[in-house]
DSSP file (Angstrom, degrees, kcal/mol; ACC not computed):
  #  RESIDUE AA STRUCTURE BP1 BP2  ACC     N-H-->O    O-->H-N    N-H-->O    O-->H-N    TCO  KAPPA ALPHA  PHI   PSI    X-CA   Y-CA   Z-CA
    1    1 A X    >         0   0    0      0, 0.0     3,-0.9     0, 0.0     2,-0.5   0.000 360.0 360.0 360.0  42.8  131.1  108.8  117.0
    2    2 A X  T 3   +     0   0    0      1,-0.2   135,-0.2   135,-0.2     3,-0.1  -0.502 360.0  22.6 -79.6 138.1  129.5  110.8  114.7
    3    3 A X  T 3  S+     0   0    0    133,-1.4    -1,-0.2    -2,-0.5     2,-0.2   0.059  87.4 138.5 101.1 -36.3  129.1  109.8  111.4
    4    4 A X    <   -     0   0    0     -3,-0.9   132,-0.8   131,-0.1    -1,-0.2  -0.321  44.4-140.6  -2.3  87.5  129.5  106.4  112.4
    5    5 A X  E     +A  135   0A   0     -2,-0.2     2,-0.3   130,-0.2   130,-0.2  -0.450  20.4 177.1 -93.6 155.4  127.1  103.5  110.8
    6    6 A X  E     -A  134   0A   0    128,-1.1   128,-2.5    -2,-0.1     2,-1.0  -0.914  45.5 -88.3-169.6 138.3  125.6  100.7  112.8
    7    7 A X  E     -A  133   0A   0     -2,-0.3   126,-0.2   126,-0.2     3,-0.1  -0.334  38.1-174.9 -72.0 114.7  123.5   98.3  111.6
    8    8 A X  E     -     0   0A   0     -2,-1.0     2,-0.2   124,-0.7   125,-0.2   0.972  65.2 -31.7 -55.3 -86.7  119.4   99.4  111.9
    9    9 A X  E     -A  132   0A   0    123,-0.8   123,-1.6     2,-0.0     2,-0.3  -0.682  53.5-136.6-126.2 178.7  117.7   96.1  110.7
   10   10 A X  E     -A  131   0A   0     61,-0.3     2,-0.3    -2,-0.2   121,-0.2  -0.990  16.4-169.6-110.9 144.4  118.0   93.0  108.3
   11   11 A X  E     +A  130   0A   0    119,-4.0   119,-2.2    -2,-0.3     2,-0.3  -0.942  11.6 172.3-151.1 164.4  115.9   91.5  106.4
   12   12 A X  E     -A  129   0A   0     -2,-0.3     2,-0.2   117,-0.2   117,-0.2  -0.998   6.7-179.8-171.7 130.8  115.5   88.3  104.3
   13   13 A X  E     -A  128   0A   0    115,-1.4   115,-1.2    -2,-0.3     2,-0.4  -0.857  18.5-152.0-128.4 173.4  112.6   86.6  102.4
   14   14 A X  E     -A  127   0A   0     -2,-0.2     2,-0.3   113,-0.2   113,-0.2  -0.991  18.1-166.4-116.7 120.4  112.0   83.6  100.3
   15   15 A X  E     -A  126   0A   0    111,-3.5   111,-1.9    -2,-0.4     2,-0.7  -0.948  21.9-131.1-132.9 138.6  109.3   84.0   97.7
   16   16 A X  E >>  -A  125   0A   0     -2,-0.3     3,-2.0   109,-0.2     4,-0.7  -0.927  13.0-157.2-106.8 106.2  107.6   80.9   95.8
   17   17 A X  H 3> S+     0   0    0    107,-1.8     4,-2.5    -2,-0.7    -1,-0.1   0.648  91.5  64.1 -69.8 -29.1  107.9   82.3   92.4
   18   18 A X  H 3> S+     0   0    0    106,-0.7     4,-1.4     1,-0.2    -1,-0.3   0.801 105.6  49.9 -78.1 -23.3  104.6   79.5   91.4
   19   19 A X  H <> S+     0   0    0     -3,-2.0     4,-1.8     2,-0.2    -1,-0.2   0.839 104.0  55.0 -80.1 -36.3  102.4   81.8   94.1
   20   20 A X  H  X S+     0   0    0     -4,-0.7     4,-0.8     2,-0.2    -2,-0.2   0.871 108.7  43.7 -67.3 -38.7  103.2   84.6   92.6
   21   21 A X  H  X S+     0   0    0     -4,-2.5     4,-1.2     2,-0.2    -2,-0.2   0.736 110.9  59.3 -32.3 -51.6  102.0   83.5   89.1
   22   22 A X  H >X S+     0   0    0     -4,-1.4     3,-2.1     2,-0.2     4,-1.3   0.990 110.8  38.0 -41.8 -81.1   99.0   82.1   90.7
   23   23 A X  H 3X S+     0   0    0     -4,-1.8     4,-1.2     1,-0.3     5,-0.5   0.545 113.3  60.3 -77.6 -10.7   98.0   85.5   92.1
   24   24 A X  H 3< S+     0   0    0     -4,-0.8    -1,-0.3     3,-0.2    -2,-0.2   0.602 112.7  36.4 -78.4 -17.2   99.2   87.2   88.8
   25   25 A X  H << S+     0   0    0     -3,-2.1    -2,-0.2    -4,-1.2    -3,-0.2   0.969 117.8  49.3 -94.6 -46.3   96.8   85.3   86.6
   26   26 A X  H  < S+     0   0    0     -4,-1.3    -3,-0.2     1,-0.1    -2,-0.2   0.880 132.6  16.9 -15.0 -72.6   94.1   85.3   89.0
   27   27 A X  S >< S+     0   0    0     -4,-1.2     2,-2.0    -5,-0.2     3,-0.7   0.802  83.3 170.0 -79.1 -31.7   94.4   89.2   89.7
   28   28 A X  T 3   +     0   0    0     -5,-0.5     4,-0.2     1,-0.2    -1,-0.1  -0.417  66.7   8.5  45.5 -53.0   96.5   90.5   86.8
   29   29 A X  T >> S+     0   0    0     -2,-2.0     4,-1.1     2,-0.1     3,-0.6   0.670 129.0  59.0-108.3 -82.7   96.7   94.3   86.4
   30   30 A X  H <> S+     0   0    0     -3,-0.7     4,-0.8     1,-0.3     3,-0.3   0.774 108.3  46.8 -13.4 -71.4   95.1   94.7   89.5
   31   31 A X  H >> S+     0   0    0      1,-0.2     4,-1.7     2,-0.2     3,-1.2   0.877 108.8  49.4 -31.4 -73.1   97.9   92.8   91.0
   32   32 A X  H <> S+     0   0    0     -3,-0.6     4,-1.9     1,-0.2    -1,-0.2   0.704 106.1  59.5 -58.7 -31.2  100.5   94.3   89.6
   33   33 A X  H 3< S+     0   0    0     -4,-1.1    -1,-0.2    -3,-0.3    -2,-0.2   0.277 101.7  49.7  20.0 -66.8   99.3   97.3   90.4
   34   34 A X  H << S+     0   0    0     -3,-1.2    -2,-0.2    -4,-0.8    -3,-0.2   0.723 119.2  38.9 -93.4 -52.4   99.2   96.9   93.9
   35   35 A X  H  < S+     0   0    0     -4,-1.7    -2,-0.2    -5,-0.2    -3,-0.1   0.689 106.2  52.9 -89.3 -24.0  102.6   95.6   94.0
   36   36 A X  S  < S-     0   0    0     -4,-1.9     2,-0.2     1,-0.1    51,-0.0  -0.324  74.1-117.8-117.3 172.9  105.0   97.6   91.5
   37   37 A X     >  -     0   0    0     -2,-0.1     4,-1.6    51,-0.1    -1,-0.1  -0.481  44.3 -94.2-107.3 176.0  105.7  101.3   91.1
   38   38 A X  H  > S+     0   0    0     -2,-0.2     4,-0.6     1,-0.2    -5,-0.0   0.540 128.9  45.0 -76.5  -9.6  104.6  103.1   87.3
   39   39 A X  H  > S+     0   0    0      2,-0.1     4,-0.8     3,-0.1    -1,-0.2   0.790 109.5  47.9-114.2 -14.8  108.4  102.3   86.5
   40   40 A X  H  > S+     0   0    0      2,-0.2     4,-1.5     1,-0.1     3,-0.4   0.858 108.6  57.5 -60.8 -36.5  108.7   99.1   87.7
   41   41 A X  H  X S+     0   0    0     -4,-1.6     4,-4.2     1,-0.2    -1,-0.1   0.857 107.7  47.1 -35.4 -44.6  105.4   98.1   85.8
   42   42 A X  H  < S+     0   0    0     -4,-0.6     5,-0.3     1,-0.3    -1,-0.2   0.728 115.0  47.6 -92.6  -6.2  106.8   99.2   82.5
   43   43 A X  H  X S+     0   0    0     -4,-0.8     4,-0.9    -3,-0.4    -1,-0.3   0.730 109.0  48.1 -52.9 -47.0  109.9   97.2   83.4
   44   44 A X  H  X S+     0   0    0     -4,-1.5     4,-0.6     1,-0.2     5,-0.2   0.965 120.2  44.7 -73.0 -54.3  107.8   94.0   84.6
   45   45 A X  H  < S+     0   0    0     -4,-4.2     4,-0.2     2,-0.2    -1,-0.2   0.521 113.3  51.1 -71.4   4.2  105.5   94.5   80.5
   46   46 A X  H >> S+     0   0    0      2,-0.1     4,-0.9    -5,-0.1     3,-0.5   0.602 114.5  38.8-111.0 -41.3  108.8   95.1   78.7
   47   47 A X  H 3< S+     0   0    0     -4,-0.9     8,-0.3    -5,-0.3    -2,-0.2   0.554 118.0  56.9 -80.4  10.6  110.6   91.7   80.3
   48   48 A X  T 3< S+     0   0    0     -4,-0.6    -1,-0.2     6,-0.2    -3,-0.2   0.636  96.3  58.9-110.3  -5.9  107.1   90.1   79.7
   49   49 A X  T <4 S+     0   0    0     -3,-0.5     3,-0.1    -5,-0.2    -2,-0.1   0.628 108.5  40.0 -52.3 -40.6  106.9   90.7   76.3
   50   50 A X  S  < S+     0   0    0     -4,-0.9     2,-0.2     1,-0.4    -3,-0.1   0.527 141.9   0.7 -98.0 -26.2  110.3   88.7   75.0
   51   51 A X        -     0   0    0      1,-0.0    -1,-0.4     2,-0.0     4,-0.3  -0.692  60.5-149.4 174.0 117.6  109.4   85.8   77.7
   52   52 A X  S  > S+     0   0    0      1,-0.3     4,-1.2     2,-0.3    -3,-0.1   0.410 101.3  62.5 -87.3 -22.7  106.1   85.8   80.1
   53   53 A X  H  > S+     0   0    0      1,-0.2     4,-2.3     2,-0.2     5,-0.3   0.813  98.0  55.7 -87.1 -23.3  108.5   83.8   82.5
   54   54 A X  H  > S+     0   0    0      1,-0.2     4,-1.5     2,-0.2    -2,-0.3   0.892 103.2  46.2 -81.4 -28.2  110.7   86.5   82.8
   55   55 A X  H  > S+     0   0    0     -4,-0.3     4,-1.5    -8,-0.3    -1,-0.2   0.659 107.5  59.4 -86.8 -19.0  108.5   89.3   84.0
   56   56 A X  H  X S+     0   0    0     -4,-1.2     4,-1.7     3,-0.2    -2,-0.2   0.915 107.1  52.2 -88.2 -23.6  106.9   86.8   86.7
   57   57 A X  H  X S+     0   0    0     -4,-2.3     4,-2.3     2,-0.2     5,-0.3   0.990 112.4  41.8 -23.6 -68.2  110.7   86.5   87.9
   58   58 A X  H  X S+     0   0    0     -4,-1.5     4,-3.4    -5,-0.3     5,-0.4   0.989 109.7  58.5 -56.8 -48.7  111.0   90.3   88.1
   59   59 A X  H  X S+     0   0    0     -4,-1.5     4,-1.9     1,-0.2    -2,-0.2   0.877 114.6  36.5 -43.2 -90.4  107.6   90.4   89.6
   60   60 A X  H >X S+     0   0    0     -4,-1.7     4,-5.6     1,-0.2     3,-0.5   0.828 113.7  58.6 -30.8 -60.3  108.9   88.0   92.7
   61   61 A X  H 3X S+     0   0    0     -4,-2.3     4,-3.0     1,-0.3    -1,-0.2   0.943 105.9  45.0 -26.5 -73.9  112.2   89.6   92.8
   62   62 A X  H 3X S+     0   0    0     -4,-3.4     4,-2.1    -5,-0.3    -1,-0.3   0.817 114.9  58.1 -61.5 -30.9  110.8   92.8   93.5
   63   63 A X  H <X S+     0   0    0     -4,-1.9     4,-1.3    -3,-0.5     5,-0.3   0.982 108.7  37.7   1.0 -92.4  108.4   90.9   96.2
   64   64 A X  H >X S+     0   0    0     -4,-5.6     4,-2.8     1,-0.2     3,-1.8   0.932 109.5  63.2 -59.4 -49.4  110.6   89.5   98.2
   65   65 A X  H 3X S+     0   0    0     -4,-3.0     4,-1.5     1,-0.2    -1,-0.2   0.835 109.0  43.6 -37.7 -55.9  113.1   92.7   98.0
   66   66 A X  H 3X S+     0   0    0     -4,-2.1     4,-4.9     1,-0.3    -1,-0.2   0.812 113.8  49.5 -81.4 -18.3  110.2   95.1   99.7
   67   67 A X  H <X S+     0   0    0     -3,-1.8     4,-2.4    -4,-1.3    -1,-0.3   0.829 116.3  45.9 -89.2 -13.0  109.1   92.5  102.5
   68   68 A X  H  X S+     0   0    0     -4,-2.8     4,-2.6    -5,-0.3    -2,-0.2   0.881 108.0  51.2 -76.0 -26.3  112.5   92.2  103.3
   69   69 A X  H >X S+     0   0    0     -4,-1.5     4,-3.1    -5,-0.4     3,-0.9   0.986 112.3  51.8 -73.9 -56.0  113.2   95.6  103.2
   70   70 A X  H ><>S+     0   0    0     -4,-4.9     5,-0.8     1,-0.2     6,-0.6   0.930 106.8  51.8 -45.3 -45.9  110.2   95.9  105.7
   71   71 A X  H 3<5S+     0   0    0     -4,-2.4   -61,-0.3     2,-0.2    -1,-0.2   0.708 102.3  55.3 -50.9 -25.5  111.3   93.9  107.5
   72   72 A X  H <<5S+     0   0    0     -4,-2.6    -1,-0.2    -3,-0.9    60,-0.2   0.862 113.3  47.1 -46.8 -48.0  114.9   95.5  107.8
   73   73 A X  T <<5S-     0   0    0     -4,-3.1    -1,-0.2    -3,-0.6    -2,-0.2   0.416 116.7-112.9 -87.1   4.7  113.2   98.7  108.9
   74   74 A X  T   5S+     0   0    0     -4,-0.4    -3,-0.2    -5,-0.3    -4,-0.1   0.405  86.9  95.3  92.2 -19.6  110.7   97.0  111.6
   75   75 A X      < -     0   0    0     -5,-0.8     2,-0.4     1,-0.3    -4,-0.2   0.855  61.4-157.4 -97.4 -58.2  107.8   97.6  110.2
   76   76 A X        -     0   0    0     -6,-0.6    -1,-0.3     1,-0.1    -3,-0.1  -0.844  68.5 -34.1 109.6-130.7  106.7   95.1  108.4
   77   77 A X  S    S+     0   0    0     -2,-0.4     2,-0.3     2,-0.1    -1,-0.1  -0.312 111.1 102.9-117.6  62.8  103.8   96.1  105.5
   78   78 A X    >   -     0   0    0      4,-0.1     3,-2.8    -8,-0.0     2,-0.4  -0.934  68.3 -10.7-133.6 141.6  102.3   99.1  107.9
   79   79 A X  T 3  S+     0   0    0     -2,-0.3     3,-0.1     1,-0.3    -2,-0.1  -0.212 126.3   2.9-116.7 170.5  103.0  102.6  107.4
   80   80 A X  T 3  S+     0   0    0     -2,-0.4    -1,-0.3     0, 0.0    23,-0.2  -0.655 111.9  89.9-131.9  22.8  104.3  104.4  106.2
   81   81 A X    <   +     0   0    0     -3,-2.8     2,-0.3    23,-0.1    -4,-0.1  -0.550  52.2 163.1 -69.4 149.8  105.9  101.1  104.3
   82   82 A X    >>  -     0   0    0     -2,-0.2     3,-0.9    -3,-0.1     4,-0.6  -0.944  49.8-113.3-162.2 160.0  103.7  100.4  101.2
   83   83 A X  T 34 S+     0   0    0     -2,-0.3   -17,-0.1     1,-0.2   -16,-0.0   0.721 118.3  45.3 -64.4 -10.4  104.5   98.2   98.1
   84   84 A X  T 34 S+     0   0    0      1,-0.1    -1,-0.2     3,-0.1   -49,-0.1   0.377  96.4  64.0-130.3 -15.4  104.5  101.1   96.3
   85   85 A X  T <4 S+     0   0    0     -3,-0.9    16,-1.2     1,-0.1     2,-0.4   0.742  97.4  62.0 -89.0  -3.8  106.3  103.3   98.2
   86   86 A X  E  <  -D  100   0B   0     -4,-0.6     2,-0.5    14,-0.2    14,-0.2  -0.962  67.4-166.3-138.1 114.5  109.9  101.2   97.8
   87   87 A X  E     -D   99   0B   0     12,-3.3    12,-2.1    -2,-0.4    10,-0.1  -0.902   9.4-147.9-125.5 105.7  110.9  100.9   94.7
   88   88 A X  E     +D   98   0B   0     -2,-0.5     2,-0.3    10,-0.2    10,-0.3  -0.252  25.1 174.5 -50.2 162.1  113.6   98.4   93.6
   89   89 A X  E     -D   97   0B   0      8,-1.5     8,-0.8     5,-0.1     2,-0.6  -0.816  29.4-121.5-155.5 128.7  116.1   99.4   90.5
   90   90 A X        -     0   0    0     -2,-0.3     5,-0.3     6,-0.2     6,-0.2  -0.655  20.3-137.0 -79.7 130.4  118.8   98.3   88.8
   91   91 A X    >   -     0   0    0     -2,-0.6     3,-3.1     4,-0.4     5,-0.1   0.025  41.5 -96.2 -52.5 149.1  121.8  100.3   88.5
   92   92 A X  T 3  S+     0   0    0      1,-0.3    -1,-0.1     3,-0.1    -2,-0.1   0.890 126.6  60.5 -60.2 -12.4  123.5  100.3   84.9
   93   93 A X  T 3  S-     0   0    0      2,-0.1     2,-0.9     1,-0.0    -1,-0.3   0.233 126.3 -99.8 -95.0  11.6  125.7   97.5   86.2
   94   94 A X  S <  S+     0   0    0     -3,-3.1     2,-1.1     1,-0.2    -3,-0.4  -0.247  79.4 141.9 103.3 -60.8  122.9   95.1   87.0
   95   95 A X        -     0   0    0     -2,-0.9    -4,-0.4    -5,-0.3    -1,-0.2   0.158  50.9-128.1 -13.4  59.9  123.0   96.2   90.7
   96   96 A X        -     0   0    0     -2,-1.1    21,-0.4    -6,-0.2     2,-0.3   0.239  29.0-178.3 -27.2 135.8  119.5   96.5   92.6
   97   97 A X  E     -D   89   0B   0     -8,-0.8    -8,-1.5    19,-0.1     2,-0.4  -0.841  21.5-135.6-130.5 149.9  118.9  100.0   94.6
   98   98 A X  E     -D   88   0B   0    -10,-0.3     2,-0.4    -2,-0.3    17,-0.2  -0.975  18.4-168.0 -95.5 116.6  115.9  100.8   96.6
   99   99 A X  E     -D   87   0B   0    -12,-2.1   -12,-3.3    -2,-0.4     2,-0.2  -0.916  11.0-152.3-109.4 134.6  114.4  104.4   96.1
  100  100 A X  E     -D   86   0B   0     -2,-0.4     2,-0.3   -14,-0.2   -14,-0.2  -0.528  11.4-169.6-108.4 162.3  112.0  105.3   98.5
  101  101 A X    >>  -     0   0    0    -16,-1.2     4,-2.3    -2,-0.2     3,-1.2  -0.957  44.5  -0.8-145.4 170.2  109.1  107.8   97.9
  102  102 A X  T 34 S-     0   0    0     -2,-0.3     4,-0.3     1,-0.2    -2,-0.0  -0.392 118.1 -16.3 105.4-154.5  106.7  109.5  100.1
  103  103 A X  T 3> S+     0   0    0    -23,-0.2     4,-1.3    -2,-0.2    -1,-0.2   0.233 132.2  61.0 -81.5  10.4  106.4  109.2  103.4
  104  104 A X  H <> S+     0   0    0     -3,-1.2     4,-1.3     2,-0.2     5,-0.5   0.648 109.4  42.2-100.9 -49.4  108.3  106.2  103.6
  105  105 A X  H  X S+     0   0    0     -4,-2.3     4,-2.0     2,-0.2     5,-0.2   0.936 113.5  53.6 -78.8 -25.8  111.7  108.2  102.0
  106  106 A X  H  > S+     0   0    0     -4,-0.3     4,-2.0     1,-0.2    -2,-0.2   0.980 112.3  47.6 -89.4 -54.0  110.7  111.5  104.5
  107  107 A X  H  X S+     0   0    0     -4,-1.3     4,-2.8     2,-0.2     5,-0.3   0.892 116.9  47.7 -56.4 -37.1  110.8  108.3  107.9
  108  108 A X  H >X S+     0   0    0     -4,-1.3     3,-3.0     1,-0.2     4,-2.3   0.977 111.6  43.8 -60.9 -75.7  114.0  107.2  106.5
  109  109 A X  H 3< S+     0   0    0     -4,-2.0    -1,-0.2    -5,-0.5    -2,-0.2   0.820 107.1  57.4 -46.4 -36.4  115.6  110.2  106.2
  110  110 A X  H 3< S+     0   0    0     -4,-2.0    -1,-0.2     1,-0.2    -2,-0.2   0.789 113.1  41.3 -62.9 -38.3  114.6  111.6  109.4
  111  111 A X  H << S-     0   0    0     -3,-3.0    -2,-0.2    -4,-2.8    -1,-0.2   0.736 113.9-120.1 -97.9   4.1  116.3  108.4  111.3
  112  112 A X     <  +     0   0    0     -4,-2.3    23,-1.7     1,-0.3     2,-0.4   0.933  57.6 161.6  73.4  47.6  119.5  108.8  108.6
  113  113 A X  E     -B  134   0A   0     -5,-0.5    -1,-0.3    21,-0.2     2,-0.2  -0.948  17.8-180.0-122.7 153.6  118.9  105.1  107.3
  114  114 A X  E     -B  133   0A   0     19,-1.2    19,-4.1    -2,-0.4  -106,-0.2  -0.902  10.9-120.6-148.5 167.4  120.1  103.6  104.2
  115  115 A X        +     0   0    0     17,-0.3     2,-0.3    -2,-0.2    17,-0.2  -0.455  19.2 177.1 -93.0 140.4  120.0  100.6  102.3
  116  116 A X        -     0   0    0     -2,-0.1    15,-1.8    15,-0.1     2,-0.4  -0.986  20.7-171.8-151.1 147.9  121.5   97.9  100.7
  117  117 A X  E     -C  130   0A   0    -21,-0.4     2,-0.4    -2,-0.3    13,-0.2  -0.999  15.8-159.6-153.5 170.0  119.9   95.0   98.9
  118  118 A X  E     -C  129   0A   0     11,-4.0    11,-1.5    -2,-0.4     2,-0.4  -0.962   8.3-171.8-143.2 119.2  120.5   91.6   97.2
  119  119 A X  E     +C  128   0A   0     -2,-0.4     2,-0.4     9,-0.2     9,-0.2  -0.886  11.6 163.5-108.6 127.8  118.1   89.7   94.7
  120  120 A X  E     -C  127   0A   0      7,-1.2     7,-4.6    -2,-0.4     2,-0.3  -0.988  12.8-167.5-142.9 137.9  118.7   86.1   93.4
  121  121 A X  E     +C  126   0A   0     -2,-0.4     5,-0.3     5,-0.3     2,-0.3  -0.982   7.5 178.0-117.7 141.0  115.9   83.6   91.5
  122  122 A X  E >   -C  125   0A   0      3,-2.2     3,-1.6    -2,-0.3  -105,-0.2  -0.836  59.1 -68.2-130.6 157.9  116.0   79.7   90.7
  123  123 A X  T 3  S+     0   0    0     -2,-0.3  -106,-0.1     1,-0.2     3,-0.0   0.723 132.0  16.2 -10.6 -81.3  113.1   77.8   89.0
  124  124 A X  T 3  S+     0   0    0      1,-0.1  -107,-1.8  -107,-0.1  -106,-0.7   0.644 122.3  52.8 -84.7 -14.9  110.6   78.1   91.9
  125  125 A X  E <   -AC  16 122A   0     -3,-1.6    -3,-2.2  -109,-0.3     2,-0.4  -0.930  44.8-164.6-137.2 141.2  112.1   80.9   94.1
  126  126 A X  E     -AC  15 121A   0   -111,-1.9  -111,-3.5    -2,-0.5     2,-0.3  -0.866  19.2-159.0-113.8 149.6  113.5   84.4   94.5
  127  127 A X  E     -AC  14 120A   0     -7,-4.6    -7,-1.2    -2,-0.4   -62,-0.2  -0.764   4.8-166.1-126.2 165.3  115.4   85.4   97.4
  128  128 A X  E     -AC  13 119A   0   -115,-1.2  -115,-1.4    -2,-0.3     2,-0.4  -0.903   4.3-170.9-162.9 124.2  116.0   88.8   98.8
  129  129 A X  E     +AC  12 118A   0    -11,-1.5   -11,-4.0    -2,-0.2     2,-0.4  -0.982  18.0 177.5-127.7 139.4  118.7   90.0  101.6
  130  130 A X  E     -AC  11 117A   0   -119,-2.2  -119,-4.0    -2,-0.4     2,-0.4  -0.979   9.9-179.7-130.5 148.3  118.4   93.7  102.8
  131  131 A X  E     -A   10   0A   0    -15,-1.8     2,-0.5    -2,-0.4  -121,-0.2  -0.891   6.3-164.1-165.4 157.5  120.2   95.6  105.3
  132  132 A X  E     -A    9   0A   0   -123,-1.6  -123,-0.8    -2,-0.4  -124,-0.7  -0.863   8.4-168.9-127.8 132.8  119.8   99.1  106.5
  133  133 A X  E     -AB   7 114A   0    -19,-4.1   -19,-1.2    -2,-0.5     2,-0.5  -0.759   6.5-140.4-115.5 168.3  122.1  101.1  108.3
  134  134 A X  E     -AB   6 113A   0   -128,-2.5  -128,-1.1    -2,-0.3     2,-0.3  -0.983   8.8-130.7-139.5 147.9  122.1  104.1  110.0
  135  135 A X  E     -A    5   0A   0    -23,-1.7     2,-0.2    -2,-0.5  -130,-0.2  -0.502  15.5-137.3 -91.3 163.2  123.9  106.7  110.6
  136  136 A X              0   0    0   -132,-0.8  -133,-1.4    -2,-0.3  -131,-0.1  -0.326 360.0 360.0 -92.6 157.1  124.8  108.3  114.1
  137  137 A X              0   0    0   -135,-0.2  -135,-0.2    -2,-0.2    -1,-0.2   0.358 360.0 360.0-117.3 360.0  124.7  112.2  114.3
């Protein structure tokens, strides 16, 4: 069966968009920071610029997407997962992709997993469904 995909992990979060706000005014930069890549950043300040509400959306979005995505792979937030190392993106068609960097894209690649993910927000939450397959050699 080589070649063959079978599903590695899932994973699926719920994030309370009002906590995430919290801890972005409370931390700020710092915060962001911690959590975003240098192109997601300039992503989160250019949709916070037109509407402040909109960039703490993206901010959650991109949240939930990477603990679900740890969670897909098993790991959890331990590494070689980091917030920083899993980078969401949108596709020109809107789509979210996860690009990996690091040691985090070198573990991937080495068990021949890949990714898929799904982002939705309403007033008070973002949601996030991941799932990672692998393929058989």
């Amino acid at each position: 069966m080589t070649g063959a995909q079978v599903i590695y992990g899932i994973g699926t979060d719920i994030c309370d968009i009002r906590r995430i706000r919290t801890s972005h005014e409370r931390y700020a930069e710092r915060f962001l920071a911690r959590i975003l890549t240098p192109k997601e950043l300039e992503v989160f300040h250019f949709r916070s610029k037109r509407w402040p509400e909109r960039g703490i959306r993206y901010l959650a979005t991109r949240f939930s997407a990477k603990e679900s995505f740890s969670k897909a792979i098993g790991l959890g937030m331990r590494s070689p997962m980091t917030w920083r190392s899993c980078e969401i993106v949108n596709a020109p068609s809107g789509e979210p992709k996860i690009v990996l960097y690091n040691e985090l894209k070198t573990w991937c690649e080495a068990k021949n997993l890949t990714a898929t993910v799904s982002v939705s927000d309403e007033s008070d939450y973002a949601i996030s469904f991941v799932t990672v397959m692998q393929t058989l050699v």
